[in-house]
MOPAC internal coordinates of N, CA, C and O (Angstrom, degrees):
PM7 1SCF
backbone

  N    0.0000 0     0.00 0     0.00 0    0    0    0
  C    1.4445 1     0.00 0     0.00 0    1    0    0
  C    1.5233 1   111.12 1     0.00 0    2    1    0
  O    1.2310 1   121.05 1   177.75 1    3    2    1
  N    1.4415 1   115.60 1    -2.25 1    3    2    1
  C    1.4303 1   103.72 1   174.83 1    5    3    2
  C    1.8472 1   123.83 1   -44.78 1    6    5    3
  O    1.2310 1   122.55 1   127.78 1    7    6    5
  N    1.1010 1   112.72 1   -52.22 1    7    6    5
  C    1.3453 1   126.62 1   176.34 1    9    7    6
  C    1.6597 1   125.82 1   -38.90 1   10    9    7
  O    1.2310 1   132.92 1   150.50 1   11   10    9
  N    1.9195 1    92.63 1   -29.50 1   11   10    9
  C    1.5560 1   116.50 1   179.22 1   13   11   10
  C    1.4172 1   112.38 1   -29.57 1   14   13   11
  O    1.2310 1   103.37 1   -57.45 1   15   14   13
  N    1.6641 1   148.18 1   122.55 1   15   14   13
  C    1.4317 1   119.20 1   159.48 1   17   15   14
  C    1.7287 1   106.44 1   -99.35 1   18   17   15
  O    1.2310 1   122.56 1   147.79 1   19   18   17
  N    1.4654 1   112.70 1   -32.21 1   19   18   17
  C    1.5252 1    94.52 1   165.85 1   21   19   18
  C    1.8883 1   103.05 1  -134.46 1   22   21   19
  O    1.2310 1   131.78 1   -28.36 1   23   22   21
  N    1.1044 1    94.86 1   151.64 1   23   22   21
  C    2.0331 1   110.66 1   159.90 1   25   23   22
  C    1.1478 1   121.09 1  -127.68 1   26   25   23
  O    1.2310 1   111.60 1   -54.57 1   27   26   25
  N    1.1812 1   133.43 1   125.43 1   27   26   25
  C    1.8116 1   150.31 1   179.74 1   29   27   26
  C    1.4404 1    94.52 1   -97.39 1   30   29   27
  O    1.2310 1   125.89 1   -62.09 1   31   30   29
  N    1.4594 1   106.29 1   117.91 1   31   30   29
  C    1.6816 1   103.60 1   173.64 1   33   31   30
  C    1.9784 1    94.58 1  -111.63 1   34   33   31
  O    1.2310 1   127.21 1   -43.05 1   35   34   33
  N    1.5434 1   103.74 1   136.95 1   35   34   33
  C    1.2999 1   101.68 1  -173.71 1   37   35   34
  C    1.4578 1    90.39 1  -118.75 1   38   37   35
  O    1.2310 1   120.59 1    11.56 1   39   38   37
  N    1.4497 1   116.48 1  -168.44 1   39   38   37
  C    1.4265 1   129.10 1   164.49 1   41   39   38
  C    1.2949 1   104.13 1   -86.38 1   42   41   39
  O    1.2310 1   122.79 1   -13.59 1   43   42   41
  N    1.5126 1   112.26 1   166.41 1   43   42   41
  C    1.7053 1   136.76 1  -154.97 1   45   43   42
  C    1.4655 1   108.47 1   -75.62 1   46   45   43
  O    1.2310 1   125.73 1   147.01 1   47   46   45
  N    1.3413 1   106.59 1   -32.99 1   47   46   45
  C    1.2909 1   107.67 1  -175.40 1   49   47   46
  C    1.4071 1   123.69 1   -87.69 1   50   49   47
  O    1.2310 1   114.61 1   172.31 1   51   50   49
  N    1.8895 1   127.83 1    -7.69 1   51   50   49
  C    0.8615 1   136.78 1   142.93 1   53   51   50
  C    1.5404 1   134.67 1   -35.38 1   54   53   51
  O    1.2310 1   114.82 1   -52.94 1   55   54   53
  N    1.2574 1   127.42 1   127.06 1   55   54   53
  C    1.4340 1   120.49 1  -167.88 1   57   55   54
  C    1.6748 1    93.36 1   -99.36 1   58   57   55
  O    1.2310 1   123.47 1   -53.58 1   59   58   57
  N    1.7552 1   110.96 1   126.42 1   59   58   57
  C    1.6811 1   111.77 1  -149.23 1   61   59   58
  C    1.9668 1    82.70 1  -108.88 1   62   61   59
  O    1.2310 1   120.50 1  -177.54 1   63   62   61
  N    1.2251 1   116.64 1     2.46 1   63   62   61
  C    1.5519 1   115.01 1   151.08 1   65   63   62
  C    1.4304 1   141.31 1   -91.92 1   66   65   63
  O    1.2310 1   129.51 1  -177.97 1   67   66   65
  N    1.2334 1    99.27 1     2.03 1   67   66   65
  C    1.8170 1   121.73 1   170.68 1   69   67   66
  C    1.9162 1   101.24 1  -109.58 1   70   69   67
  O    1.2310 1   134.11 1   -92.58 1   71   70   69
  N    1.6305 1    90.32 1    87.42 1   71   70   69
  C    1.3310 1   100.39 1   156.52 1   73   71   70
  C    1.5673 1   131.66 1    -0.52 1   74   73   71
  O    1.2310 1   136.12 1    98.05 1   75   74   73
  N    1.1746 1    86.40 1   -81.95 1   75   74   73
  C    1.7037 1   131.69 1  -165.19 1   77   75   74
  C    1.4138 1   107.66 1   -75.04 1   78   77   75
  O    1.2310 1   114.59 1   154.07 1   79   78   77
  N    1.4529 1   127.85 1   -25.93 1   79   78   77
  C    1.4179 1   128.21 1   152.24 1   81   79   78
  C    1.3805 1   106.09 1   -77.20 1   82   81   79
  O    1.2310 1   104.04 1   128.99 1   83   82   81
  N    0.9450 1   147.02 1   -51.01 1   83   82   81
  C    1.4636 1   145.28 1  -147.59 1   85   83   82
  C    1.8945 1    90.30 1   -76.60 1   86   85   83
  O    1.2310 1   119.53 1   112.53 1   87   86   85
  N    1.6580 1   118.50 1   -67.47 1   87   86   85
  C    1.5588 1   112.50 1   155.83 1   89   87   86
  C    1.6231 1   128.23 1   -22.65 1   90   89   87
  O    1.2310 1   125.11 1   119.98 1   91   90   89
  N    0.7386 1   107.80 1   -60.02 1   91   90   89
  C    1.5299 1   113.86 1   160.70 1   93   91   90
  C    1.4898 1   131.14 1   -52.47 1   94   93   91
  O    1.2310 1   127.81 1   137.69 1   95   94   93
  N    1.2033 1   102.58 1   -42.31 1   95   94   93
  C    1.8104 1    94.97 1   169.74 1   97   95   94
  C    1.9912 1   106.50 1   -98.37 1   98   97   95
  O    1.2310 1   123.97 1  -166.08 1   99   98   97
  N    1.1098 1   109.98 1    13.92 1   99   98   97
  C    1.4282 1   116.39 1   175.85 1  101   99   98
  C    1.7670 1   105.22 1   -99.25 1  102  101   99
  O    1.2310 1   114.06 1   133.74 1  103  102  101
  N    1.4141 1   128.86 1   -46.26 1  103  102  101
  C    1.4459 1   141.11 1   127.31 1  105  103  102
  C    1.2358 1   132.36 1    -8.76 1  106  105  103
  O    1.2310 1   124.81 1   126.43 1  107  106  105
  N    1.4099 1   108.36 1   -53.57 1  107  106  105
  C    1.3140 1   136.77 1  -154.24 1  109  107  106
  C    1.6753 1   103.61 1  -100.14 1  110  109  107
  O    1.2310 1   118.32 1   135.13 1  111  110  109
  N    1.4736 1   120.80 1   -44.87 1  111  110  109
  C    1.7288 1   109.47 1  -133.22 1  113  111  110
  C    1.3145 1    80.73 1  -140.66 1  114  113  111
  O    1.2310 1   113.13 1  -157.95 1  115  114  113
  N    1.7412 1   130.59 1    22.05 1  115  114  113
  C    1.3394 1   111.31 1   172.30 1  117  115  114
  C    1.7232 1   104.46 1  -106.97 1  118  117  115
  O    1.2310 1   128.82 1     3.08 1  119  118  117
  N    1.3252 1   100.61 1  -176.92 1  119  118  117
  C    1.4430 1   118.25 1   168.04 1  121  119  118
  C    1.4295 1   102.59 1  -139.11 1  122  121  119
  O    1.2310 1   117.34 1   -53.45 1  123  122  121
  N    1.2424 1   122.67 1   126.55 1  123  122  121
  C    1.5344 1   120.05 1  -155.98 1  125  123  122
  C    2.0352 1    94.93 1   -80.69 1  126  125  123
  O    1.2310 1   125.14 1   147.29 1  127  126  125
  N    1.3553 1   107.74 1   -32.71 1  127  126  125
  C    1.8412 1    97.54 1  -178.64 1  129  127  126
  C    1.1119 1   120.13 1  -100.80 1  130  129  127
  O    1.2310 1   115.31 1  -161.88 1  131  130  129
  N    1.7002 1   126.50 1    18.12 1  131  130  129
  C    1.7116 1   125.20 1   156.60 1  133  131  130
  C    1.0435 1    70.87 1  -121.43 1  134  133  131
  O    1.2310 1   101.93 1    45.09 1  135  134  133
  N    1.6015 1   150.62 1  -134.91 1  135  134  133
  C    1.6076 1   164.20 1  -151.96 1  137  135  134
  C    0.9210 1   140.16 1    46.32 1  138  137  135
  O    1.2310 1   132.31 1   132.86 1  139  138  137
  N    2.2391 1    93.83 1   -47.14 1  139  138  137
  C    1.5862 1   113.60 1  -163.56 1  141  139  138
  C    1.7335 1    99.00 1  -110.71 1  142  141  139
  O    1.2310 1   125.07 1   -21.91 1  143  142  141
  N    0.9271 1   107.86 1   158.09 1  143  142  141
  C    1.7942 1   101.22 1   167.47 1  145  143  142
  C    1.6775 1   105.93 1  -147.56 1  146  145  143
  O    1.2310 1   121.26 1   -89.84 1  147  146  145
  N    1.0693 1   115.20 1    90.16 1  147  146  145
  C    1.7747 1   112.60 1   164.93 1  149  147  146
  C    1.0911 1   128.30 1   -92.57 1  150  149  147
  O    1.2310 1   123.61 1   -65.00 1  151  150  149
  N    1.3389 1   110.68 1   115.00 1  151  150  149
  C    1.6138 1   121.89 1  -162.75 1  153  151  150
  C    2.0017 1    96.80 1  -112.81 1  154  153  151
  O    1.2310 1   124.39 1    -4.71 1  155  154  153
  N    1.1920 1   109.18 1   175.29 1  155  154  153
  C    1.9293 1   102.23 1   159.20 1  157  155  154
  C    1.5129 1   114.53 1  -130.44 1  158  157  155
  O    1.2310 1   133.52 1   -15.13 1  159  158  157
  N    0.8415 1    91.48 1   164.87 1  159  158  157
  C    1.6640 1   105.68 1  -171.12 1  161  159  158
  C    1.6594 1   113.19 1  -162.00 1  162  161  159
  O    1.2310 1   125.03 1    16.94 1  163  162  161
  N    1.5169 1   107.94 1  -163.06 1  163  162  161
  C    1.5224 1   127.60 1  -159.43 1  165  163  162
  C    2.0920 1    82.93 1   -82.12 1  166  165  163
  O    1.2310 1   129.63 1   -42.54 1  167  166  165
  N    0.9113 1    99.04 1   137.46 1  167  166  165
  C    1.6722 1   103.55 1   157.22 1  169  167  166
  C    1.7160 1   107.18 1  -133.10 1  170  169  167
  O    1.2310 1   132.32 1   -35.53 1  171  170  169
  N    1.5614 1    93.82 1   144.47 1  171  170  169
  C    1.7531 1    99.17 1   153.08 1  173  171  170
  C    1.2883 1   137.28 1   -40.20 1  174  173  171
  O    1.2310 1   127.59 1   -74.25 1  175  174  173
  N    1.9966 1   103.01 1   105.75 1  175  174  173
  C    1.3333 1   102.67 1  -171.70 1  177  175  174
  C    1.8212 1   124.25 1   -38.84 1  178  177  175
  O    1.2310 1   123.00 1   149.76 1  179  178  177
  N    0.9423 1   111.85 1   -30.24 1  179  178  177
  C    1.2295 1   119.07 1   162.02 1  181  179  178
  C    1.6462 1   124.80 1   -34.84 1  182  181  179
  O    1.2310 1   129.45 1   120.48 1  183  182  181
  N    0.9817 1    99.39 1   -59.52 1  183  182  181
  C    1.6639 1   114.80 1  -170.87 1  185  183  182
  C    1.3982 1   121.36 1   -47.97 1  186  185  183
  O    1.2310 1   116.00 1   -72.36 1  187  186  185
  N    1.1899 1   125.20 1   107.64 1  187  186  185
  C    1.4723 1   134.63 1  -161.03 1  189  187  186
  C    1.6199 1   119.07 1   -85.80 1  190  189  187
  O    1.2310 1   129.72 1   170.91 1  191  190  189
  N    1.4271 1    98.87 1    -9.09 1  191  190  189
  C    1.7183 1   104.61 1   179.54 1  193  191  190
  C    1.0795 1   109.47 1   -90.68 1  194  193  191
  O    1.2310 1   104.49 1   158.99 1  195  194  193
  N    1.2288 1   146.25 1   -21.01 1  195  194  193
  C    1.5283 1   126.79 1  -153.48 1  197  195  194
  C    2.1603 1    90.28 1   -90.95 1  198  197  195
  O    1.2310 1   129.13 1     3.95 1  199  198  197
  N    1.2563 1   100.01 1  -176.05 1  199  198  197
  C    1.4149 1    98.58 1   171.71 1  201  199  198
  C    1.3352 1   123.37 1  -110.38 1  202  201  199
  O    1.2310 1   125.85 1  -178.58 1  203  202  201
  N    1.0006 1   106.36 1     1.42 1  203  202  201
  C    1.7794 1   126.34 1   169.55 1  205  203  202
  C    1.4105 1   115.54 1  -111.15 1  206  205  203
  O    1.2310 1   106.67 1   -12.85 1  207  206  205
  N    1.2862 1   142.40 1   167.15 1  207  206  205
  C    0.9645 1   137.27 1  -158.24 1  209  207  206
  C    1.8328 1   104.05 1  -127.49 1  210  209  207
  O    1.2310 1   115.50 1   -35.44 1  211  210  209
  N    0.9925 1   126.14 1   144.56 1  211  210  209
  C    1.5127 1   134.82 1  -134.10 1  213  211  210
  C    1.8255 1   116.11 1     3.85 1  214  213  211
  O    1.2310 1   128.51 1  -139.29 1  215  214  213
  N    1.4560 1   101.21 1    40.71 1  215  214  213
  C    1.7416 1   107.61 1   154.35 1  217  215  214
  C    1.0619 1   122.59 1  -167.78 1  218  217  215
  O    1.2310 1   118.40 1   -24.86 1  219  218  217
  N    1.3550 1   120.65 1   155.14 1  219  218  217
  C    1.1117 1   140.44 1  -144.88 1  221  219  218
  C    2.1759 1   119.36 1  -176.13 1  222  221  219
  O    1.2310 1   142.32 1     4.71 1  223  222  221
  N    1.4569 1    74.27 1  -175.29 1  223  222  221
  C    1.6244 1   104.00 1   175.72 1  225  223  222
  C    1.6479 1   118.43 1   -77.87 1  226  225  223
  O    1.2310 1   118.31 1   -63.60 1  227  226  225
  N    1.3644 1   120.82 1   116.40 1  227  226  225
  C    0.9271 1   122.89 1   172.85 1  229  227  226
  C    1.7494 1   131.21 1  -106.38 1  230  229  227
  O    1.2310 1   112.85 1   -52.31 1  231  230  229
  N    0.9765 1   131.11 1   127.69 1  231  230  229
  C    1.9623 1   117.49 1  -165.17 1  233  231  230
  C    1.6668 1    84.81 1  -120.20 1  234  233  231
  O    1.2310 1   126.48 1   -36.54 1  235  234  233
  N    1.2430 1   105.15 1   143.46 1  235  234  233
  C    1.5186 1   162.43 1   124.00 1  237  235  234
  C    1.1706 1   138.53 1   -31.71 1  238  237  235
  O    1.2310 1   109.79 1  -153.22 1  239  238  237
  N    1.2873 1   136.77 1    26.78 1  239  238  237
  C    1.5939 1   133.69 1  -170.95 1  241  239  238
  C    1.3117 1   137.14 1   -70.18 1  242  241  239
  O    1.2310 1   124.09 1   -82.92 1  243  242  241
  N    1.6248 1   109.76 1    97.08 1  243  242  241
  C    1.8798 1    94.77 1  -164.46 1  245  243  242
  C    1.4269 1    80.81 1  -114.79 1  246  245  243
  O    1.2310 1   133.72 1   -62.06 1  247  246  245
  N    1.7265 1    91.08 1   117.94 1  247  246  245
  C    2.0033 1   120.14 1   159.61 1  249  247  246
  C    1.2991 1   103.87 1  -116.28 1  250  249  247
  O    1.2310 1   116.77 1  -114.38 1  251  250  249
  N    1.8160 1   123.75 1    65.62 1  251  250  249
  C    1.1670 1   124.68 1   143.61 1  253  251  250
  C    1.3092 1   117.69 1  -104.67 1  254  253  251
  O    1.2310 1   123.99 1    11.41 1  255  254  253
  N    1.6932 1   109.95 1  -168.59 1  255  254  253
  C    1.4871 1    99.96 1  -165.88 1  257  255  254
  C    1.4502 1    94.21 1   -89.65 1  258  257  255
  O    1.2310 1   121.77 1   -27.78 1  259  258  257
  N    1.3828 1   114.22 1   152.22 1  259  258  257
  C    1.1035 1   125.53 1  -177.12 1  261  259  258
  C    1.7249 1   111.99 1   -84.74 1  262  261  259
  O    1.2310 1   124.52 1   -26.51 1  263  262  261
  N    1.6452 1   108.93 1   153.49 1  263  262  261
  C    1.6402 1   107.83 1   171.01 1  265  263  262
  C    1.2026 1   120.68 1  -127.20 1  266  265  263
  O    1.2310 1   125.14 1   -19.97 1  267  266  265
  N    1.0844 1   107.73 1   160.03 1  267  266  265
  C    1.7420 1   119.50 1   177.39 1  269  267  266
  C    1.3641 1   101.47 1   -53.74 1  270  269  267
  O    1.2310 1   111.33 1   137.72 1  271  270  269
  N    2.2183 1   133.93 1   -42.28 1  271  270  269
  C    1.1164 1    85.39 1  -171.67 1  273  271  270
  C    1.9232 1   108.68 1  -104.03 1  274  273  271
  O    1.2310 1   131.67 1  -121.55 1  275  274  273
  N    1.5207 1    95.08 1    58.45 1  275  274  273
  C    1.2396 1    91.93 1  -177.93 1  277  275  274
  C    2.1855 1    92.94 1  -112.23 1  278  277  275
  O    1.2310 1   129.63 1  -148.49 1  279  278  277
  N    0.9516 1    99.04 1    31.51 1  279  278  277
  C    1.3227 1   100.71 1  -150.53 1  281  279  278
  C    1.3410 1   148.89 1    59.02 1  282  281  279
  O    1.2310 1   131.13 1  -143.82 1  283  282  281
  N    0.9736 1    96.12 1    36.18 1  283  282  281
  C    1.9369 1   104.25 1  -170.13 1  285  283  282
  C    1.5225 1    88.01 1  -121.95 1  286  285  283
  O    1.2310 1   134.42 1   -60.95 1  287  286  285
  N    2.2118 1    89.72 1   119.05 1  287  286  285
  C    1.2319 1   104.20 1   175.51 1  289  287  286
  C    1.6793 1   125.49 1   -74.91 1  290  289  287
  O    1.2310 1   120.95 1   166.42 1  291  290  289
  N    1.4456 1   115.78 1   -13.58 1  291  290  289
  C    1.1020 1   119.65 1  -145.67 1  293  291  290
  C    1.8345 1    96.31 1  -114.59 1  294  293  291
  O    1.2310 1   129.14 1   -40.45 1  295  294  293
  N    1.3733 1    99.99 1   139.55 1  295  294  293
  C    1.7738 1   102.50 1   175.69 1  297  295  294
  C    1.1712 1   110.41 1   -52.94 1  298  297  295
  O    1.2310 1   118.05 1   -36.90 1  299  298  297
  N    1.3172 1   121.32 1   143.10 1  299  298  297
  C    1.6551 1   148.82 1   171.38 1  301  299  298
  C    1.6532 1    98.76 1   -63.89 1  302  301  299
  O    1.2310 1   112.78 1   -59.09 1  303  302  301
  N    1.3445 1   131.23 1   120.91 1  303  302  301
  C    1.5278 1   123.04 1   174.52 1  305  303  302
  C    1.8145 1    96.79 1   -86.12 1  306  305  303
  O    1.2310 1   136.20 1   -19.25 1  307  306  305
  N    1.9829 1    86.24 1   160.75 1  307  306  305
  C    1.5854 1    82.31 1  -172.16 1  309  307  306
  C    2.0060 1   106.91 1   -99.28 1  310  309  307
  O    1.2310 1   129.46 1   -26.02 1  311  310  309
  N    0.9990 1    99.38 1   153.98 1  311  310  309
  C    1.5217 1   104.80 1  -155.88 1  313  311  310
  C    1.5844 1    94.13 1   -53.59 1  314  313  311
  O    1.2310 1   114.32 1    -7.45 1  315  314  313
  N    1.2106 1   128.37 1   172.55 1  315  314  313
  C    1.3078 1   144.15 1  -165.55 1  317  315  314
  C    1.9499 1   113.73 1  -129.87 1  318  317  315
  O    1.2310 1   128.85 1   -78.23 1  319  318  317
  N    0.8695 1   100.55 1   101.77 1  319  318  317
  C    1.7192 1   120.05 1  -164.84 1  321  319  318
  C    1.7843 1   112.62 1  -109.14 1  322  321  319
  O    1.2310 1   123.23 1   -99.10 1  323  322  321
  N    1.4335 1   111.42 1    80.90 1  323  322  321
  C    1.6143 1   106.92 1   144.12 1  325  323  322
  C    1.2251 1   117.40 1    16.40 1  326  325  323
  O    1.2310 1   105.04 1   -33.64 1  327  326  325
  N    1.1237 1   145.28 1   146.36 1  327  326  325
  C    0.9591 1   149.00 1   155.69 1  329  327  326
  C    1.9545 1   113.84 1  -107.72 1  330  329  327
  O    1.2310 1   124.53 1   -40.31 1  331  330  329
  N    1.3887 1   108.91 1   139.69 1  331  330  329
  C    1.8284 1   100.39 1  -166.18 1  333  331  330
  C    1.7357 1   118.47 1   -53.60 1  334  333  331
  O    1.2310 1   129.12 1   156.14 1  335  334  333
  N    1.5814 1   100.03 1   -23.86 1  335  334  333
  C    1.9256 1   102.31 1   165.01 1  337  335  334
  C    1.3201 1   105.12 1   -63.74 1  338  337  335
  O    1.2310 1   120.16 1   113.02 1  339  338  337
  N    1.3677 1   117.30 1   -66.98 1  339  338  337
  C    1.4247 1   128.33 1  -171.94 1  341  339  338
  C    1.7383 1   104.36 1   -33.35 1  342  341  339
  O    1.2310 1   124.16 1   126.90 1  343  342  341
  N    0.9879 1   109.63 1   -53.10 1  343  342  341
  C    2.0014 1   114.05 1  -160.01 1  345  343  342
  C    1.6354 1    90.85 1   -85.20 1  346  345  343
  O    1.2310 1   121.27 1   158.78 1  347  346  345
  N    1.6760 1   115.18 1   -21.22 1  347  346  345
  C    1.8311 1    89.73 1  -174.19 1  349  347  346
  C    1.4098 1   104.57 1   -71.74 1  350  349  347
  O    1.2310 1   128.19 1   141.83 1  351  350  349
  N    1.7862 1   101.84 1   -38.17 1  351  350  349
  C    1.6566 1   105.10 1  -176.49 1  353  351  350
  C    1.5022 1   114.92 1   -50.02 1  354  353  351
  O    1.2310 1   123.72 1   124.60 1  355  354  353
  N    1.0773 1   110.47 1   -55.40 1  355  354  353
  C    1.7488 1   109.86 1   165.48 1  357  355  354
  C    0.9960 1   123.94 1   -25.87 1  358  357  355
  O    1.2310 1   122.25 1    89.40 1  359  358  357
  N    1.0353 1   113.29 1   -90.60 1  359  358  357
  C    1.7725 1   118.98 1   150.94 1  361  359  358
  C    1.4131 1   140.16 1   -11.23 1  362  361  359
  O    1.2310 1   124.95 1   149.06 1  363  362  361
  N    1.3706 1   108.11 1   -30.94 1  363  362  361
  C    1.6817 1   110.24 1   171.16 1  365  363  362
  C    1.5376 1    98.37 1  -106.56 1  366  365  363
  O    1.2310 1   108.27 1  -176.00 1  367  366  365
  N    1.6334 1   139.53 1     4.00 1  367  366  365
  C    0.9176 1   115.56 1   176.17 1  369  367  366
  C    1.8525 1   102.68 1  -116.37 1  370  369  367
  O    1.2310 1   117.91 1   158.80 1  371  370  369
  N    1.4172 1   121.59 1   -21.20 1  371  370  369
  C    0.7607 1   141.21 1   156.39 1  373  371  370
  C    1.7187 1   118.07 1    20.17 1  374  373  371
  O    1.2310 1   128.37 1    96.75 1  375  374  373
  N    1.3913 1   101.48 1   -83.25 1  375  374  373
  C    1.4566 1   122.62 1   165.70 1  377  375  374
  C    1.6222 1   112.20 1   -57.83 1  378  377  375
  O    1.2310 1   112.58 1   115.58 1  379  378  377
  N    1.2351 1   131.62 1   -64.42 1  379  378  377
  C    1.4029 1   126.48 1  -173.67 1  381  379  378
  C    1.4330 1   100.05 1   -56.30 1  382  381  379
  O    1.2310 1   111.62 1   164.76 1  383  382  381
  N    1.4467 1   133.39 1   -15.24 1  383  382  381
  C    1.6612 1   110.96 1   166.54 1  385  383  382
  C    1.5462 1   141.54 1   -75.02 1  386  385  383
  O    1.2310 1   138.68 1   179.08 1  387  386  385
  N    1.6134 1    81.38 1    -0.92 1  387  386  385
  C    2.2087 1    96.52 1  -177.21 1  389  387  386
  C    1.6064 1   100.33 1    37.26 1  390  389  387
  O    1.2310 1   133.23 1  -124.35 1  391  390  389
  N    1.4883 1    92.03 1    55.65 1  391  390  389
  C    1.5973 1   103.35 1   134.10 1  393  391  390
  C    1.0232 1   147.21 1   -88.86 1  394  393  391
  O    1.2310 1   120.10 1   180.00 1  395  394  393

């Protein structure tokens, strides 16, 4: 993993092949001044962003749920789930919304 320039660590139950979920709890489940961690290191000679050439900036992304004894004073909310009417109705109206 030296080469790594960023990793998002989520919780287990996240599916880490749905884009658009993984965005969402990165949005959602961070705190930008415990959350992030940028350290530097070796990067892929390849890599055209950094300003040095195989080194650089590395980020850190933890979008799990947070804990009390991680210091977080405030209750964890519980995730919010569709219900199978709710998502069929969606679904049959879906198209007539020209989304």
């Amino acid at each position: 993993m030296m080469n790594v320039k960023m990793i998002i660590v989520v919780d287990s139950h996240v599916n880490v092949q749905d884009l658009s979920e993984v965005a969402w709890r990165v949005f959602n489940n961070i705190d930008a001044e415990h959350d992030l961690e940028i350290v530097h290191g070796p990067l892929d000679v390849l890599d055209h962003s950094s300003p040095y050439a195989k080194w650089g900036a590395k980020l850190g992304i933890d979008a799990t749920k947070t804990w009390a004894e991680e210091g977080h004073a405030r209750e964890w909310p519980d995730e919010i789930e569709m219900s199978a009417e709710v998502k069929a109705r969606v679904d049959s109206i879906w198209n007539s919304l020209g989304l």
